[in-house]
C-alpha positions in Angstrom: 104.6 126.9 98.2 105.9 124.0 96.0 105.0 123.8 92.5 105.0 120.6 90.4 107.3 120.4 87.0 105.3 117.2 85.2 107.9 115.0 84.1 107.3 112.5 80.8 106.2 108.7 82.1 108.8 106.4 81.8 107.0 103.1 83.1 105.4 100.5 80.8 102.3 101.0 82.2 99.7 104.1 81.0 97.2 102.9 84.2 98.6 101.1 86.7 96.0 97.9 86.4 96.7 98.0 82.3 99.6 97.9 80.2 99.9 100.3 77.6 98.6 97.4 75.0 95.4 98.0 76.0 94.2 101.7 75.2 90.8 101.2 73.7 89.5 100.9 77.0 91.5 104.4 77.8 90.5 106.2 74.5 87.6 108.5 76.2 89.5 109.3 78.6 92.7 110.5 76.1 90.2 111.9 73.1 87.3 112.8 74.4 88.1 114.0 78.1 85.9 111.5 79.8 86.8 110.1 82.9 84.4 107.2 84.6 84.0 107.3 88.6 82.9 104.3 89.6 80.4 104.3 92.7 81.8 102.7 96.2 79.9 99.6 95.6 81.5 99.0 92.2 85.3 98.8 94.1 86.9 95.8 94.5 87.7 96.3 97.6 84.6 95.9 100.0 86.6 97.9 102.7 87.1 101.1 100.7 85.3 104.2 101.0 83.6 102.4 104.2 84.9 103.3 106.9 84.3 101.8 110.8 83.4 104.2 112.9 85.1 104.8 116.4 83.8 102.7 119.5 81.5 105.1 121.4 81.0 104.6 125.3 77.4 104.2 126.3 77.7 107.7 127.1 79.0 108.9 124.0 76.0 107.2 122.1 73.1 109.1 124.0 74.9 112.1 123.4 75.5 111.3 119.7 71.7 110.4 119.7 70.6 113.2 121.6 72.4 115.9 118.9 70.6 113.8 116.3 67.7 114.2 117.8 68.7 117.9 118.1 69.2 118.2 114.4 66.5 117.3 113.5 64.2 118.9 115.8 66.5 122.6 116.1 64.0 123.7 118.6 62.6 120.8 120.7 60.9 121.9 123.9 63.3 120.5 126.9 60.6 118.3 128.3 60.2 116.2 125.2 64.1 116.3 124.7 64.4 114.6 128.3 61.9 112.2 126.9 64.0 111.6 123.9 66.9 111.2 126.3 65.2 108.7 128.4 64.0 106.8 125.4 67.6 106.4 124.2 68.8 105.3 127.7 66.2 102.4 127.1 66.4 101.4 124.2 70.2 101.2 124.5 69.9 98.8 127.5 67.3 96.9 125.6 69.3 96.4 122.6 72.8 97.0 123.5 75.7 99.3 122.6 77.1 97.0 120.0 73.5 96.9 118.1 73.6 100.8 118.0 77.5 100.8 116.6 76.5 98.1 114.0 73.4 100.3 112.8 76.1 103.3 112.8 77.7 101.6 110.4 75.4 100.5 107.8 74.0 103.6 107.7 77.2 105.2 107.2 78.0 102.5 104.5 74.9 103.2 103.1 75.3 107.3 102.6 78.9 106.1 101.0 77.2 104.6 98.4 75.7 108.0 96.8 79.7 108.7 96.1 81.7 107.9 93.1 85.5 107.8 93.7 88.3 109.3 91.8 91.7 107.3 93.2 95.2 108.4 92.2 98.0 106.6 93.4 101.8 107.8 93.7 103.3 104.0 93.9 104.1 103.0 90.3 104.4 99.3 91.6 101.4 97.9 93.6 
């Protein structure tokens, strides 16, 4: 198991995006142990904390589908879960694979936005 010996700061910087000039900003966070977590709309970055999810063969989407359908039904009668499979094969020709992948993602995007993010970095320079 290692353990960590902190070690005083040495760089110029308290924050990486401030210099040490500008502590008001900082002073909750030093006084009065309050820390802000911004949600993963307020990032700069549009990419973070959204991640693409991988390319699924047509295949891989019923089945994907299908366990939704499965968790949210826990005990669907088989008949109706061949309908829902049938159903999925349709509308997955009708609309394409790349509509269902896009619809993936914006929903996943969309659950990300309920988090707020706490990011640490080890780089002293970036």
């Amino acid at each position: 198991m290692t353990t960590f010996t902190p070690t005083k700061a040495t760089g110029s910087h308290f924050y990486r995006y401030q210099s040490a000039e500008h502590l008001d900003r900082l002073k909750p966070v030093i006084f009065e142990n309050l820390v802000y977590l911004p949600s993963v709309a307020q990032l700069n970055d549009p990419a973070d904390c959204r991640p693409k999810p991988a390319p699924l063969s047509e295949e891989g989407m019923v089945n994907f589908l299908k366990n939704d359908y499965v968790r949210r039904n826990p005990v669907p009668a088989l008949d109706l879960l061949k309908k829902a499979e049938v159903e999925i094969r349709m509308m997955i020709s009708l609309r394409g694979l790349e509509w269902f992948m896009r619809e993936a993602s914006k929903i996943l995007n969309e659950q990300m936005e309920q988090f707020r993010v706490y990011s640490l970095s080890k780089r002293f320079e970036t």
